[in-house]
Backbone as CSV, one residue per row, in Angstrom:
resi,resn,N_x,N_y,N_z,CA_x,CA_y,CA_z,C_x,C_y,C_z
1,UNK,0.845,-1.172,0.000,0.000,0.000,0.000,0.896,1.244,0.000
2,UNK,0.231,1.741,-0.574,1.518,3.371,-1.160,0.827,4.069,0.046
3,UNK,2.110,5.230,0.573,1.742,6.091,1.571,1.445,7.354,1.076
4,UNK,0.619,7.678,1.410,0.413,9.177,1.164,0.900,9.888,1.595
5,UNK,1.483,10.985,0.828,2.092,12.185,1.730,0.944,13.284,1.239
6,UNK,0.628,13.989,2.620,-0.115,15.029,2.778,0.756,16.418,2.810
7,UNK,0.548,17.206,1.249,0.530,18.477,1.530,0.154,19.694,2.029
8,UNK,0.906,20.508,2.942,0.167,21.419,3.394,0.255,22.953,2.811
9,UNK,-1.534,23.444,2.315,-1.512,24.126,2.012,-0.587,25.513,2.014
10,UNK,0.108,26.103,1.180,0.964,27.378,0.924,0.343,28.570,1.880
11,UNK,-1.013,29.280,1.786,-1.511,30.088,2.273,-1.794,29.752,4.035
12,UNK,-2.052,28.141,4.020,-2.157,28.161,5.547,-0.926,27.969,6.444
13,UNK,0.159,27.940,5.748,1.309,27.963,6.150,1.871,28.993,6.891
14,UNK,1.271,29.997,5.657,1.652,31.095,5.766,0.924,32.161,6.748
15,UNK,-0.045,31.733,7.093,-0.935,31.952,8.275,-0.379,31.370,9.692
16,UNK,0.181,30.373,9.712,0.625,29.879,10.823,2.476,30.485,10.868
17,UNK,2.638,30.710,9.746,4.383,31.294,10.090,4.421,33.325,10.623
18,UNK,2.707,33.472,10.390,2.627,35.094,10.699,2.502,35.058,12.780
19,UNK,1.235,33.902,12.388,1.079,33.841,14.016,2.214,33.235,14.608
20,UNK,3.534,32.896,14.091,4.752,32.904,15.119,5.594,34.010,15.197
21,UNK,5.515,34.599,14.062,6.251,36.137,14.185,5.379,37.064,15.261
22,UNK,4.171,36.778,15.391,3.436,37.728,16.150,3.557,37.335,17.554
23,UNK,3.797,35.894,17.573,3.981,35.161,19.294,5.514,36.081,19.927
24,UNK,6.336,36.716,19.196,7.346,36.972,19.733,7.398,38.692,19.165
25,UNK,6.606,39.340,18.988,6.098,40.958,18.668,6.701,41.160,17.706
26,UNK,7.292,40.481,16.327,7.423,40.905,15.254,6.961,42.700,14.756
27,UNK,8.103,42.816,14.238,7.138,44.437,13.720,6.906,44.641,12.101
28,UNK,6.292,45.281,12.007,6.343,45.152,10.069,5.730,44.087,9.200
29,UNK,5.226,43.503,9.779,4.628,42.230,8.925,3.883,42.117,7.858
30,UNK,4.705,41.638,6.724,4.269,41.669,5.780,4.313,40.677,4.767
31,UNK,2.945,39.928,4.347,2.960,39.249,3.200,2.917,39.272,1.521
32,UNK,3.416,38.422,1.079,3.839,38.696,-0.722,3.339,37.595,-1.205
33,UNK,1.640,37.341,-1.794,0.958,36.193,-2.512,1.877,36.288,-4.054
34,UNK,2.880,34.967,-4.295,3.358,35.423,-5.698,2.693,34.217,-6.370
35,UNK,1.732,33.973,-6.211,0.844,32.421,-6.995,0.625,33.216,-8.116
36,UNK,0.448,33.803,-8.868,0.012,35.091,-9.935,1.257,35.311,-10.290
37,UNK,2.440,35.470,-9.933,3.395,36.019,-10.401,4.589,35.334,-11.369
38,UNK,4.446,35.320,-12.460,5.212,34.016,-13.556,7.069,34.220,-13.081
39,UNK,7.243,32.742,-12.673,8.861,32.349,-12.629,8.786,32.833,-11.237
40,UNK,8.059,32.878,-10.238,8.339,33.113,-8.813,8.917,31.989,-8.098
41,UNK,9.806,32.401,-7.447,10.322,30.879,-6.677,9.717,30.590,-5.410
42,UNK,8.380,31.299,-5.198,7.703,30.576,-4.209,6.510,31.022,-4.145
43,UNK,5.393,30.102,-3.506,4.077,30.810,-3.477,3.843,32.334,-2.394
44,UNK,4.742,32.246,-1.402,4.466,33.426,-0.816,5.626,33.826,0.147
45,UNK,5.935,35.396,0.159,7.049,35.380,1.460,6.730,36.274,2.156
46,UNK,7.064,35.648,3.834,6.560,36.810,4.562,7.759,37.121,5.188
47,UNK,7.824,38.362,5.713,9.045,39.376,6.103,8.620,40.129,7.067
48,UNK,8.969,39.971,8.114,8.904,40.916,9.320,10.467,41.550,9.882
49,UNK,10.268,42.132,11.120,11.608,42.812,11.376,11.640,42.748,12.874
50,UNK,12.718,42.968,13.525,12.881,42.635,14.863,14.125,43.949,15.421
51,UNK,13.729,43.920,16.118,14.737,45.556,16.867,15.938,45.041,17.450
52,UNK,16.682,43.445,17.696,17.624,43.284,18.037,18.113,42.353,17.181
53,UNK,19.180,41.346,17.106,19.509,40.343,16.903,19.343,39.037,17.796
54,UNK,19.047,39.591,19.225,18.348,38.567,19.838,16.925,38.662,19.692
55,UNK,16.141,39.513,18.931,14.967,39.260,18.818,14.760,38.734,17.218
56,UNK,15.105,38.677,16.394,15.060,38.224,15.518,15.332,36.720,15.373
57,UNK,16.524,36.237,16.380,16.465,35.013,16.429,15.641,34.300,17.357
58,UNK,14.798,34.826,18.213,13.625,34.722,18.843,12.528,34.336,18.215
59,UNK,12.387,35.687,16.990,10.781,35.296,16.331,11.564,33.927,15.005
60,UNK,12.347,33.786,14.670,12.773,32.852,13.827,12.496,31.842,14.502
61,UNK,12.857,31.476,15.786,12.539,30.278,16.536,11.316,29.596,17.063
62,UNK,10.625,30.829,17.424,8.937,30.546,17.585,8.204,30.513,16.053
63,UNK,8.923,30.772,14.806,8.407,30.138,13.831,8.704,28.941,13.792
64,UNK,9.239,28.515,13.462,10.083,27.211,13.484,8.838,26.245,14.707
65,UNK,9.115,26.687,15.805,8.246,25.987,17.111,7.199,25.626,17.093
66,UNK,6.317,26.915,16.086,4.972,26.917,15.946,4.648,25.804,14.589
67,UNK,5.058,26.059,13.358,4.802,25.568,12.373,5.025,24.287,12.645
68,UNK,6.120,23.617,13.192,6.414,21.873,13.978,4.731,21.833,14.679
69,UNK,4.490,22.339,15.361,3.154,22.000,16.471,1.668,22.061,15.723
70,UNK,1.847,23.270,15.237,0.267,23.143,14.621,0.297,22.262,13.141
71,UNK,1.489,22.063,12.562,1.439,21.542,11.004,2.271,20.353,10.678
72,UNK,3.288,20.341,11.433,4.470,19.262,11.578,5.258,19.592,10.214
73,UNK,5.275,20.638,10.314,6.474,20.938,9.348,7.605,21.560,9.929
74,UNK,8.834,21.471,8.797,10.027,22.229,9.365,10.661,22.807,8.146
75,UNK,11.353,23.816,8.113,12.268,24.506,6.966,12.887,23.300,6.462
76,UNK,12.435,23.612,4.971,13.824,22.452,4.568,14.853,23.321,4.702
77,UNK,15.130,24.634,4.477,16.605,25.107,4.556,16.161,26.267,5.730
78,UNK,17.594,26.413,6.176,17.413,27.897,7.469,18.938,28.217,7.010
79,UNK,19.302,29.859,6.783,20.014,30.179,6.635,20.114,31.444,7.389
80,UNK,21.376,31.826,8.024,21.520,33.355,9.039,21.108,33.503,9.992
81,UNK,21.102,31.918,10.743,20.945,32.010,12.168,22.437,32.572,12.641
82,UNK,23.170,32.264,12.361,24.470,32.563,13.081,25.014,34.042,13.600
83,UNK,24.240,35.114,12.977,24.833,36.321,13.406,22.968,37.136,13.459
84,UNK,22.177,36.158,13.127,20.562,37.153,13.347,20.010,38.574,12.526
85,UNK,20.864,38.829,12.173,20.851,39.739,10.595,19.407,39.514,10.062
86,UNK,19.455,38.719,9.342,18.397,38.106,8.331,18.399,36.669,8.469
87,UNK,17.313,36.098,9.141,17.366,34.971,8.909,16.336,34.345,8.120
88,UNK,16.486,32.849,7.132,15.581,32.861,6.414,14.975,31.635,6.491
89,UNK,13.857,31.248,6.252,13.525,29.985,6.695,12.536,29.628,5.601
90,UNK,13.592,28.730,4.703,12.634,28.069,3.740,11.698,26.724,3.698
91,UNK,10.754,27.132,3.368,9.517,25.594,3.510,8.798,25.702,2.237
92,UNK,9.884,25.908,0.953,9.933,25.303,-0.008,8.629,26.378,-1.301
93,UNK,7.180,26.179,-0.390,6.659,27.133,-1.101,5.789,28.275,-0.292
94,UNK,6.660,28.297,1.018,6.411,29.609,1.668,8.355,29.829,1.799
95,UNK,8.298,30.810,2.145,9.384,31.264,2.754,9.446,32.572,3.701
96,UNK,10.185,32.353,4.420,9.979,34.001,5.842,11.464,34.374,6.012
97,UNK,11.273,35.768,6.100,12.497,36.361,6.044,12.162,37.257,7.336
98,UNK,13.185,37.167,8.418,12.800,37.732,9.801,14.078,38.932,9.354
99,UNK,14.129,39.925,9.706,15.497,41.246,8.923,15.612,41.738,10.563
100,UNK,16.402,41.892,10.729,16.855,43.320,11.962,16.765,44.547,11.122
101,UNK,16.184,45.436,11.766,15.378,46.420,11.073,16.200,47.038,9.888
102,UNK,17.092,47.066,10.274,18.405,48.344,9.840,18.410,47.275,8.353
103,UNK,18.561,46.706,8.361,18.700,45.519,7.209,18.125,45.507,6.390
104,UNK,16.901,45.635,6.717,15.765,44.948,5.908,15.214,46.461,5.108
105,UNK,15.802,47.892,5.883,15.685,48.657,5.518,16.991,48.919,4.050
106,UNK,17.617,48.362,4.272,18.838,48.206,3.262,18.147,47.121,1.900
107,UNK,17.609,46.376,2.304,17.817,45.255,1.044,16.128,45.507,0.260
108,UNK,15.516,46.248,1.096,13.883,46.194,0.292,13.509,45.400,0.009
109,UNK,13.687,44.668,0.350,12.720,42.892,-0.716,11.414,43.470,-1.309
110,UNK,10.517,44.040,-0.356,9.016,43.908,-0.304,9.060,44.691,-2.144
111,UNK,10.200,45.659,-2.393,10.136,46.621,-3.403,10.413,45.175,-4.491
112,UNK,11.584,44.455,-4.595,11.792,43.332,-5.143,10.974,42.550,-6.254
113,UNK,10.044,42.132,-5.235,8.834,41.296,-5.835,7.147,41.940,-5.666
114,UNK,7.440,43.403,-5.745,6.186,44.720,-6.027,5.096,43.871,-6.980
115,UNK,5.237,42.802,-7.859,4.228,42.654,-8.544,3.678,41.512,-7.867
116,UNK,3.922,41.001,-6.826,3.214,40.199,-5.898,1.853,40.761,-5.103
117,UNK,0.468,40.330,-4.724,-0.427,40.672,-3.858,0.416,40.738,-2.321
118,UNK,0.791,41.927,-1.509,1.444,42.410,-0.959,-0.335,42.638,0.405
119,UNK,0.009,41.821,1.681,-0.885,41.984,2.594,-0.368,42.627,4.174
120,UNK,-0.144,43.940,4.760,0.687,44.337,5.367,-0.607,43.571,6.503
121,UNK,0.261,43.070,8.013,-0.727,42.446,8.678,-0.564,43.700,10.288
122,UNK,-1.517,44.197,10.259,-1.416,45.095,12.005,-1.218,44.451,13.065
123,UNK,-0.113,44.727,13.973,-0.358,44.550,14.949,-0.795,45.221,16.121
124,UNK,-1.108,44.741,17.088,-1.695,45.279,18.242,-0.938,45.268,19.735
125,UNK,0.388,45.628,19.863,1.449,44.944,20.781,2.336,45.845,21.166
């Protein structure tokens, strides 16, 4: 009997990788739907920002924590844990980019991939 592997939806992923940036006060949160967008290398990326380098590797970690618990998934790749800069955490057809502010103010992504449905999320914190 063949096993099924169950995919988990892109958008609800991406719902559950916002509510871990928000478990640890993420600021800036912002999503990029690129399902519409031809030659995108992923269905969606979300990007928030963090005021330290220990907070950035904070909300990177309660992503990571959260998405294992509610979905049983994990990044296939994590890159820039080591100095908290930018860290990135790929799950193939989401991806999250956590920036220390100063950074993220440097590299613009969100300007990047402008022809993406772009969903800024409020917080309350």
């Amino acid at each position: 009997m063949a096993k099924i592997i169950e995919e988990i939806d892109s958008k609800v992923l991406s719902e559950v990788i916002v509510e871990g940036m928000q478990d640890n006060k993420a600021d800036n949160i912002v999503v990029i739907d690129l399902r519409e967008v031809e030659n995108a290398v992923t269905d969606f990326f979300v990007i928030c920002s963090g005021d330290s380098p220990t907070q950035v590797e904070g909300i990177a970690n309660s992503v990571v924590r959260l998405t294992r618990k509610e979905l049983k998934e994990k990044p296939w790749h994590q890159e820039g844990k080591g100095n908290s800069e930018w860290v990135l955490l790929d799950y193939v057809n989401v991806v999250a980019h956590v920036f220390y502010k100063e950074l993220r103010d440097y590299y613009e992504l969100e300007n990047l991939w402008a022809d993406g449905k772009r969903t800024d999320i409020s917080t309350n914190y």
